[in-house]
C-alpha positions in Angstrom: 0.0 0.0 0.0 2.8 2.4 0.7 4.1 1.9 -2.7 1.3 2.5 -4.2 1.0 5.9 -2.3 4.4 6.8 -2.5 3.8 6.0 -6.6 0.7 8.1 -7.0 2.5 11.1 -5.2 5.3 11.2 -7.3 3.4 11.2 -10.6 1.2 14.1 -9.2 4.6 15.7 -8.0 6.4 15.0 -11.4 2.9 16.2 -13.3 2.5 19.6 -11.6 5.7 21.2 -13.3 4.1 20.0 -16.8 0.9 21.2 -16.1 2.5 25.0 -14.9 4.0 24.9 -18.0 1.4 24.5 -20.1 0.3 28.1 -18.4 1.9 29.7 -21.3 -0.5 30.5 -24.0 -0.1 31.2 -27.8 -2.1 33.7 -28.8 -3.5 35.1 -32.2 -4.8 38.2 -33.2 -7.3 38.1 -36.5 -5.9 34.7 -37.2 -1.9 35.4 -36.7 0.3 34.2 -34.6 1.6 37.0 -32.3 5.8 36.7 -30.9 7.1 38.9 -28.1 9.9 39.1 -25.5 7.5 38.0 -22.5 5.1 35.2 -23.3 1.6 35.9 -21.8 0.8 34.3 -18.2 -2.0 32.7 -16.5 -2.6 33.7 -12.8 -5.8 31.4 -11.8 -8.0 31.3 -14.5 -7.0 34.9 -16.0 -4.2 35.0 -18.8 -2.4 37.9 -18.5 -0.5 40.2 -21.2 2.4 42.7 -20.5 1.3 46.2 -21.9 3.7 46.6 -25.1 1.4 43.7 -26.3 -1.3 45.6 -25.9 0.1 48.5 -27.7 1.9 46.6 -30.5 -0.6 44.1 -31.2 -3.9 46.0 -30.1 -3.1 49.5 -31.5 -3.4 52.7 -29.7 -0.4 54.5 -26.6 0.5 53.8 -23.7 2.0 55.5 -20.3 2.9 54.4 -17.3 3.4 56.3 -14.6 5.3 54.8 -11.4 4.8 56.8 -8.8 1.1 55.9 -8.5 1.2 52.3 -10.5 -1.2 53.0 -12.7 -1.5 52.3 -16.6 -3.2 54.7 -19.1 -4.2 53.0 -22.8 -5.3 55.7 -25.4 -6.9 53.7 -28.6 -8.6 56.4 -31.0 -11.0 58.4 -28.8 -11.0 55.5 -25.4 -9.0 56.7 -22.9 -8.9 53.7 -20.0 -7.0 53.8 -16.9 -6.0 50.8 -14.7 -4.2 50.5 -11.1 -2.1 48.0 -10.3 -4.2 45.7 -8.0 -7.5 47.2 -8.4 -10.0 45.2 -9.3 -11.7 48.8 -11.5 -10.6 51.1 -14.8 -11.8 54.4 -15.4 -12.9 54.3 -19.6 -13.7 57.7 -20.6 -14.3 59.0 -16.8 -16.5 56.0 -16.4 -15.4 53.3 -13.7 -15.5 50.0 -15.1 -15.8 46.3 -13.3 -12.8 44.0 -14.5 -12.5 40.4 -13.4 -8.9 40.8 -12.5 -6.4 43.7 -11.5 -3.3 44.7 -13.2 -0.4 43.0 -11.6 3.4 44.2 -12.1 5.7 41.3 -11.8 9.7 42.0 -12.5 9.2 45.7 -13.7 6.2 44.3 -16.3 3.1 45.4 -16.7 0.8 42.9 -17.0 -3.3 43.3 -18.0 -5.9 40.7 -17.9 -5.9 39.7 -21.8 -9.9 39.3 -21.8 -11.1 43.0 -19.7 -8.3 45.2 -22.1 -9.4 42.9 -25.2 -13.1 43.7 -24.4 -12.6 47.2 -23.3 -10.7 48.0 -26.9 -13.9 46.5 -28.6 -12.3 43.0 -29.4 -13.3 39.7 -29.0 -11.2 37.1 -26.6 -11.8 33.6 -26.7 -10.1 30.5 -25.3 -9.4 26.8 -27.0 -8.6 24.8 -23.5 -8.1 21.7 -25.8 -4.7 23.6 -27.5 -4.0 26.6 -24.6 -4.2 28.9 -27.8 -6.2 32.5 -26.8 -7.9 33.9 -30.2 -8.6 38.1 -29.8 -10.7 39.3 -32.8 -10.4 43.4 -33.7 -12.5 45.1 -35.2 -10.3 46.0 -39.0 -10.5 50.2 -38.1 -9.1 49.7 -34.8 -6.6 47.1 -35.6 -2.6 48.4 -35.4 -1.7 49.1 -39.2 1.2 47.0 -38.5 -0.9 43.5 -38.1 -2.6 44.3 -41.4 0.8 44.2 -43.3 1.0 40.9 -41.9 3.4 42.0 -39.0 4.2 42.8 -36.1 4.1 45.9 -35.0 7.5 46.1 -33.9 10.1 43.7 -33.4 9.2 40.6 -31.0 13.0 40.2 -30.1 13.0 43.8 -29.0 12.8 44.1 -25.2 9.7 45.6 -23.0 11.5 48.3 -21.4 9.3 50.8 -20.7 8.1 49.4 -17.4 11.4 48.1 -16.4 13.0 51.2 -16.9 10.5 53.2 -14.6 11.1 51.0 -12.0 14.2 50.5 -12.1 15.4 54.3 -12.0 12.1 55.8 -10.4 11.6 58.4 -13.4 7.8 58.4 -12.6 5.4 58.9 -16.3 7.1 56.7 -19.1 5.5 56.7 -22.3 5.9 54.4 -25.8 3.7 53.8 -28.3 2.6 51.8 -31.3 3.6 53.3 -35.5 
C-alpha cells in the first residue's frame, strides 16, 4: 500500500511542473500568430499580457506612470486607466468592473488579456483543448502594422518601458505603437 501511495504522489509531483507549463498560451490576433519578448501568463484562471502587447498588437499608446502604479491606454478616442491591483478602470471617466487587477511582476506590466481585449472592442476567446487564446479586432481599430502581416514592432525587441521606470524611479514613461 505504501508503494502504491508513494507512486501516485510522485506522478502528481512529477505532473505539476508539466501542467505549470502548459500556463503559457499562444495567442492570435485576426488569425496570426503574435511573438514577443514576454510570453503571456496565467494567474488562476485569467491570462495575463504585459502592456507593449497591448500596444503593439492592439493599436493605440500607452504611459505608465510609477509613482502611483497606474497604466493609461489611449486607442482612437477611449481613454482607460488601470491600477495595479484594483479590481476597476476608469474608460472615458466611467469606472468599469474587471475580473482581475493589473499585476506588475519584475518591472512588467501585466493586464488581464480578456477586460483590455473587451474594453478596446475585441473579441477574446479561449481553445482549452490547444491553450491557444484567439482576440478578434475590429479592422478600423486594428494596429496598421498586423494588417501588413506583421508585427508591430520587433518581437525580439525588449519591454523596457516598465522596467526602466522602476528601475530608476523616473515616474510617467510613455511608448507607443507606429
Amino acid at each position: 500500500m505504501n508503494k502504491i501511495l508513494s507512486a501516485v504522489v510522485a506522478v502528481v509531483l512529477c505532473a505539476a511542473p508539466a501542467f505549470a507549463q502548459g500556463s503559457v498560451h499562444q495567442l492570435y490576433v485576426n488569425g496570426q500568430a503574435t511573438g514577443g519578448e514576454v510570453a503571456p501568463r496565467s494567474f488562476g484562471n485569467t491570462v495575463y499580457v504585459p502592456l507593449r502587447f497591448v500596444t503593439d498588437y492592439l493599436g493605440g499608446g500607452a504611459t505608465w506612470d510609477n509613482k502611483t502604479r497606474t497604466a493609461n491606454l489611449q486607442q482612437g478616442t477611449r481613454n482607460m486607466v488601470f491600477v495595479v491591483g484594483s479590481r476597476r478602470a476608469t474608460v472615458n471617466g466611467e469606472g468599469r468592473a474587471l475580473t482581475a487587477p493589473l499585476r506588475l511582476q519584475r518591472g512588467r506590466v501585466l493586464l488581464p488579456l480578456r477586460d483590455v481585449g473587451n474594453l478596446m472592442g475585441a473579441q477574446v476567446s479561449y481553445n482549452e483543448t490547444s491553450g491557444a487564446v484567439f482576440i478578434t479586432v475590429p479592422e478600423g481599430s486594428l494596429n496598421p502594422a498586423i494588417r501588413q502581416g506583421r508585427a508591430a514592432r520587433d518581437s525580439n525587441r525588449p519591454d523596457t518601458s516598465a522596467t526602466n521606470a522602476a528601475q530608476n524611479g523616473s515616474g510617467a514613461v510613455s511608448g507607443s505603437a507606429p
